[in-house]
MIDRENGU-933711 format. One record per residue: x, y, z of N, C-alpha, C in turn; residue in three letters. Coordinates in steps of 0.05 Angstrom, whole numbers, plus 5000, padded with zeros to 4 digits. Example, Ala and Ser with C-alpha at 12.3 -4.5 7.8 and 13.67 -1.06 7.14 Angstrom:
BEGIN
526448865156524649105156526449345156Ala
525749555142527349795143525850015157Ser
//
This chain:
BEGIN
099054455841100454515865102654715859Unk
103354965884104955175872107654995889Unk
109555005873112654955884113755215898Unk
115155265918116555475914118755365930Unk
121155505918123355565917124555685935Unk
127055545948128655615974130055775965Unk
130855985985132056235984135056145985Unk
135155945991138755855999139155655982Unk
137455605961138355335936140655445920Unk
141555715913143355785898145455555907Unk
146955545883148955385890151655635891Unk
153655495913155655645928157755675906Unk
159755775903161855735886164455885905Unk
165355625911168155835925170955945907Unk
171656165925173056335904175956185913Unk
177356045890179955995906182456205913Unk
184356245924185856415935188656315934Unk
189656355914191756295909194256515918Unk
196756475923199356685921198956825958Unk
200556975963200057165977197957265979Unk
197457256009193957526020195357686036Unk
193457876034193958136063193358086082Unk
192857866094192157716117193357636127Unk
194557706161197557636175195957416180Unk
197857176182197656876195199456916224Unk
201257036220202756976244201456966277Unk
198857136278198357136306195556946312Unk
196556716288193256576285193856436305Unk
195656326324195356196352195056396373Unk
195156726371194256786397191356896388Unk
190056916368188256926357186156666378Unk
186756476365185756146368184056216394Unk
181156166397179356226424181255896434Unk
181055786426181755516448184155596460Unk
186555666446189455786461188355946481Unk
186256156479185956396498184756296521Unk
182656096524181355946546182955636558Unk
184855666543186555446554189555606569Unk
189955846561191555966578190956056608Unk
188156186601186256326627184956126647Unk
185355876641184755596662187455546671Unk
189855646655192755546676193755726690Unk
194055996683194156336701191456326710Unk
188956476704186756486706187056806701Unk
189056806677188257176674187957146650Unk
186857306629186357386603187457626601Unk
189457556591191257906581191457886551Unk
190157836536190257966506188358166504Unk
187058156527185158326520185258586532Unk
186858776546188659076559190859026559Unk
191459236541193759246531194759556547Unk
192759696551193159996559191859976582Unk
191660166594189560256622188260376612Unk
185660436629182660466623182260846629Unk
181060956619181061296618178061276635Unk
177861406663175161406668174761676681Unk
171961796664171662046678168462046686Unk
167962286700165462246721163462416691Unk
161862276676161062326657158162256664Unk
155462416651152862186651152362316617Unk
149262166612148962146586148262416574Unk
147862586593147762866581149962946572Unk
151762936587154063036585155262956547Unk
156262716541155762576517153862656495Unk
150962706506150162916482150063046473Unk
151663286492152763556488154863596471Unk
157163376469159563406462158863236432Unk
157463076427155362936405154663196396Unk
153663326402150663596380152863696369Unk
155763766396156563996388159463906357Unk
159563606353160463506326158663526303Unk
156663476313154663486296154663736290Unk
154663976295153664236285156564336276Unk
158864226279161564306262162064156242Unk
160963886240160563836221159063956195Unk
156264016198153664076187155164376176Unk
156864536202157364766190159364726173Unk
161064596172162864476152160864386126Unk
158864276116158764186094157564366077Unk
156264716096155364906096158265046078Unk
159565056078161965146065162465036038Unk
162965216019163065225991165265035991Unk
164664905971165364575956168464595951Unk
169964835941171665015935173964985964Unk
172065085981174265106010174164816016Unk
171864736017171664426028174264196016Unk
174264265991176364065978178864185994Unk
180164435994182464596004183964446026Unk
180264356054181064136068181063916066Unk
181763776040180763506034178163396044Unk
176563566047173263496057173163416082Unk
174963506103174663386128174963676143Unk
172663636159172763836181174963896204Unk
176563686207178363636224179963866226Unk
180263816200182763956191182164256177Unk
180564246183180064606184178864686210Unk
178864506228178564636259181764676263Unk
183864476256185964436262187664756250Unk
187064786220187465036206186665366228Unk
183365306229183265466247183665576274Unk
183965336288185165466305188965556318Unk
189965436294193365586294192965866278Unk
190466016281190966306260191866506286Unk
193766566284194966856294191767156307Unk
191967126337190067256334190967556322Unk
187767666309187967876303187867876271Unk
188767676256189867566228187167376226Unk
184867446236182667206226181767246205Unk
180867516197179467556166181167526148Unk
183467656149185967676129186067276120Unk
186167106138186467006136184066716119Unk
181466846133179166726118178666886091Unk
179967076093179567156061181667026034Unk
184966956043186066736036184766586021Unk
182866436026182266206025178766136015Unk
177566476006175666505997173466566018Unk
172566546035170966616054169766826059Unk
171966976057170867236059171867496033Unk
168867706021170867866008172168206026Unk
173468156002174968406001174468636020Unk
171568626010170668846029170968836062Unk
171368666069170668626101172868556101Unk
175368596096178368546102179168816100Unk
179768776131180868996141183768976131Unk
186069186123188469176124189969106138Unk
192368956135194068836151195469246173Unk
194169326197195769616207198969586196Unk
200769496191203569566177202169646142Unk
201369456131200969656110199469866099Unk
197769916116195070076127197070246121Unk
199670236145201370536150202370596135Unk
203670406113204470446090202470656066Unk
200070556074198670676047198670936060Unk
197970976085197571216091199771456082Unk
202371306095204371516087204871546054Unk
203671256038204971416008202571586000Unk
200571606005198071866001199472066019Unk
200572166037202072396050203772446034Unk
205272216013207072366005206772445978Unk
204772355960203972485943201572775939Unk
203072955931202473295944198373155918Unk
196573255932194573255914194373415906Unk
192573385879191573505857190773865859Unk
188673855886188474015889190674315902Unk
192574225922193974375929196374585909Unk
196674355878198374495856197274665841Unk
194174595849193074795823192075125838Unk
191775075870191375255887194675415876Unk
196475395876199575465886199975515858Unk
198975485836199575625812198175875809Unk
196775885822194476135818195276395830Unk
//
């Protein structure tokens, strides 16, 4: 004859818990289901349970999956981003929507280049020092014009 063996024969061992826990006691009477149905038979209201008012907007389930895809695909494009920037935001997307959208318009590349994203090449100059470079090439006479003027 085959014996077999109950899945729940282990024997239990409880862990004792000595000293201080992180576990508030103090609201273990408004906690208590019997306190909460013994209050709501003498008012006949249950108020532990709204605390705030209720947010209601004219929403259906499309609507929700739109605003669903469209986390999902900032996410996805987030994990799309080198490991490098990712840490920069402590790995949360949040906070590089949050990053991106306080950038100064006009300062977007300058500023994704910061931070690796983009190179060199596709960073445009900040126009003040654009003007700068411009005028110190005006002010150095070129090569060619000294050697024309010695001749």
């Amino acid at each position: 004859m085959i014996t077999i063996k109950n899945k729940r024969a282990t024997k239990r061992v409880p862990t004792p818990i000595e000293g201080l826990t992180m576990t508030l006691q103090a609201p273990k009477a408004e906690c208590d289901v019997n306190n909460i149905v013994a209050r709501y038979q003498q008012t006949g209201i249950i108020n532990h349970v709204q605390k705030n008012e209720g947010h209601y907007r004219d929403m259906d389930g499309q609507t929700l999956q739109d605003h669903m895809n469209k986390v999902a695909e900032a996410k996805s494009n987030f994990e799309n981003l080198p490991s490098k920037t990712r840490a920069f935001f402590g790995n949360n997307p949040i906070t590089f929507l949050d990053w991106a959208s306080k950038i100064e318009p006009g300062h977007e590349t300058q500023a994704f280049h910061e931070i690796g994203l983009l190179d060199a090449k596709h960073v445009k100059p900040d126009p003040k020092q654009q003007l700068e470079i411009e005028r110190s090439v005006q002010a150095e006479p070129s090569t060619d014009e000294t050697s024309t003027a010695s001749e």
